[in-house]
C-alpha angles and dihedrals in degrees: 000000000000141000109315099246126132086244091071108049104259095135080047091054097048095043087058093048090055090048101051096026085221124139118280124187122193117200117179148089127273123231102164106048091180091060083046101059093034105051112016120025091062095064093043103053083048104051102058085199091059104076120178105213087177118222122355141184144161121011089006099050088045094052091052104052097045092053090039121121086217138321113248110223092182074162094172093179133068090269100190084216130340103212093184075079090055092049096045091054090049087057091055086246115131123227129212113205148172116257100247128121118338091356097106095052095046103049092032097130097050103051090157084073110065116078127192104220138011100274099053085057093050099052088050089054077057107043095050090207097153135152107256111266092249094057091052086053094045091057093049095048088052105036096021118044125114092249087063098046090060101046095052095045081056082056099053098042081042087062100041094056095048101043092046085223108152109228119293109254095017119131100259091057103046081047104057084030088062099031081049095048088055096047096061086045101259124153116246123228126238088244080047102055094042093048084050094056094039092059088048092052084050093046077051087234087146097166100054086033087059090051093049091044089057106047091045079060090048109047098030138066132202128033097341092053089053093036084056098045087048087053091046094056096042088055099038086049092050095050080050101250107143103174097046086046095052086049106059076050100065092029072064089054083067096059090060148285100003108255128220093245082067098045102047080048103064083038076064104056093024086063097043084061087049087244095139099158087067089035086062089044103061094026082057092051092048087059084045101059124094120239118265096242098224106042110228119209086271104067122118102203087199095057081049098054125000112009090068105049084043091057095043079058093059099044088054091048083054095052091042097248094136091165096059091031085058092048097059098044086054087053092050088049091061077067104035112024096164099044111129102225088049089062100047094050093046081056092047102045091052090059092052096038091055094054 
C-alpha cells in the first residue's frame, strides 16, 4: 500500500506473491506511468491472484487492512516514517518489512517482524508466526497516538530551547561540525564534505558553496563525486556562468553513462545562449538513455521521463517545426497530463496546426 515506484518495494512485493501463490493486493497511486507498464503491469495481468485496486483511502483502506493476512513493507529506500505501518498495526494486522529508514523505530517492539531480504520475508508469511491483533493494536494506542506525538515534539522543542543548541542536521551546525572536524586534523568523509558544501549553498554562501563543491569533485568518487559536479553546474548556470556550467556537465561524462540530469542540464544552457540545434541535441539524448535500474539520491525522476520531451517541444517550436514540437509535448503529456504548460502549448500548436 503505497505509490507504485521501485523505491518502495513493489518488485519485492511481487516477487514474494509468485513464490508463495498467495493473494496480493496492491493499493496506491501511480506517478510514474513508464515504470508502471514496464515493470509491473506485466506481472500483474499474468498472475490471476495479484490484483492492482489503484489509490484508496477512508472506509476501503480500512477494510482492507483489518482482513488482510499482513501488510508487505519491502520498503528498499531511507522512509522517514512509513505511517501505512502505523495504520496496519492499528488495525491489529502485523507487517513484515525490510529493515531500511524508520523501520526499526516504528516496529521496535515486534522485531520479530522485520526481515533483511526477500526470503526471510517469505518464510514468515509461512510460517504464520504473528503478534495477536490485539497486541498490534495495543503497541500503536501507547507509542503511537496523536497525544504522544505531541508531547514528545514539546520535548524536543523543549530541549532544543534550553540547551541554545541550533537543529540537528541544519545547516549552522553541519557547518561548525565539519569546520570543527577539520580544525583538530580529521579527515573528512565523501557524504561529509557534500553535506558541508550543501549547507553552505542553503546559508547562500555561493562563493564558499562553489569551492566546497569543487574540492568534494575533486577528492572524492562515486556518487558524491557526480552529486558535487550536478550542483556545480546548477550554481554556476544560475550566476550565469555557461561555460563553467557545461563544463561541470561533461567533467560528469568521466564519472560514468551520461545521465539525463546532465543532459537536460547543458539543453538548458545551450538554449539560454539560443543555441537551439545543440539544445535538441542533449534534451534528445536525455529521452534516449536508458533508467538506472536502482534511483540514487541523485535522480531526478522529470530529466528521466517529461522535461525532456517538453523542452524538445520548445526548441521545435523555435525552429518552426510545429509538427515535431506537437509531438513532444504530447509525449510529455502521457507524464504529465495536468501540467499546466503542456496544456497551453497542446492548445497553441492546434491552432497553429489547423492554419
Amino acid at each position: 500500500m503505497g505509490e507504485l515506484k521501485l523505491q518502495k518495494g513493489i518488485l519485492q512485493a511481487l516477487e514474494i506473491a509468485g513464490m508463495l501463490n498467495m493473494k496480493l493486493v496492491i493499493a496506491g497511486p501511480v506517478y510514474n506511468r513508464d515504470f508502471y507498464q514496464k515493470e509491473v503491469e506485466p506481472i500483474v495481468s499474468e498472475n490471476p491472484d495479484i490484483s492492482y485496486i489503484g489509490e484508496v483511502g477512508g472506509k476501503q483502506k480500512q477494510e482492507l487492512l483489518k482482513h488482510a493476512r499482513c501488510l508487505l513493507f519491502p520498503i528498499i529506500s531511507r522512509e522517514p516514517f512509513g505511517i501505512v505501518m502505523i495504520e496496519a498495526l492499528a488495525c491489529g494486522t502485523p507487517v513484515l518489512a525490510f529493515n531500511n529508514g524508520a523501520v526499526s523505530e516504528v516496529l521496535q517492539g515486534f522485531p520479530q517482524l522485520i526481515c533483511h531480504k526477500v526470503e526471510e520475508m517469505v518464510e514468515k508469511i509461512r510460517n504464520q508466526d504473528f503478534p495477536s491483533p490485539q497486541t498490534l493494536r495495543q503497541y500503536i494506542e501507547k507509542h503511537f497516538s496523536s497525544e504522544k506525538m505531541a508531547d514528545r515534539y514539546v520535548e524536543l522543542y523543549e530541549k532544543i530551547i534550553n540547551e541554545n543548541l541550533p537543529p540537528l542536521h541544519g545547516p549552522d551546525y553541519i557547518i561548525s561540525s565539519y569546520e570543527k572536524e577539520m580544525a583538530d586534523g580529521g579527515i573528512p568523509s565523501a557524504e561529509g564534505r557534500f553535506e558541508y558544501a550543501s549547507a553552505l549553498k542553503d546559508k547562500n554562501q555561493i562563493s564558499e558553496a562553489i569551492q566546497a563543491f569543487t574540492s568534494c569533485a575533486e577528492e572524492t568518487d562515486g556518487i558524491y563525486k557526480t552529486k558535487a559536479l550536478y550542483e556545480l553546474s546548477a550554481l554556476y548556470q544560475n550566476q550565469g556562468n555557461l561555460d563553467k556550467a557545461k563544463a561541470s556537465c561533461f567533467h560528469s561524462f568521466h564519472t560514468g553513462l551520461p545521465r539525463a540530469e546532465f543532459c537536460c542540464r547543458l539543453g538548458y544552457c545551450f538554449k539560454q545562449e539560443e543555441r537551439i540545434d545543440e539544445s535538441l541535441f542533449w534534451f534528445k539524448l536525455a529521452t534516449q538513455l536508458e533508467k538506472p535500474h536502482l534511483h540514487d539520491s541523485l535522480y531526478e525522476e522529470g530529466c528521466w521521463s517529461w522535461v525532456p520531451h517538453l523542452e524538445l517541444c520548445v526548441c521545435y517550436y523555435k525552429k518552426g517545426d510545429y509538427e515535431a514540437s506537437n509531438h513532444h509535448n504530447n509525449l510529455a503529456a502521457q507524464y504529465q497530463p495536468n501540467n499546466k504548460r503542456i496544456l497551453h502549448n497542446k492548445e497553441l500548436l492546434e491552432k497553429l496546426l489547423r492554419k
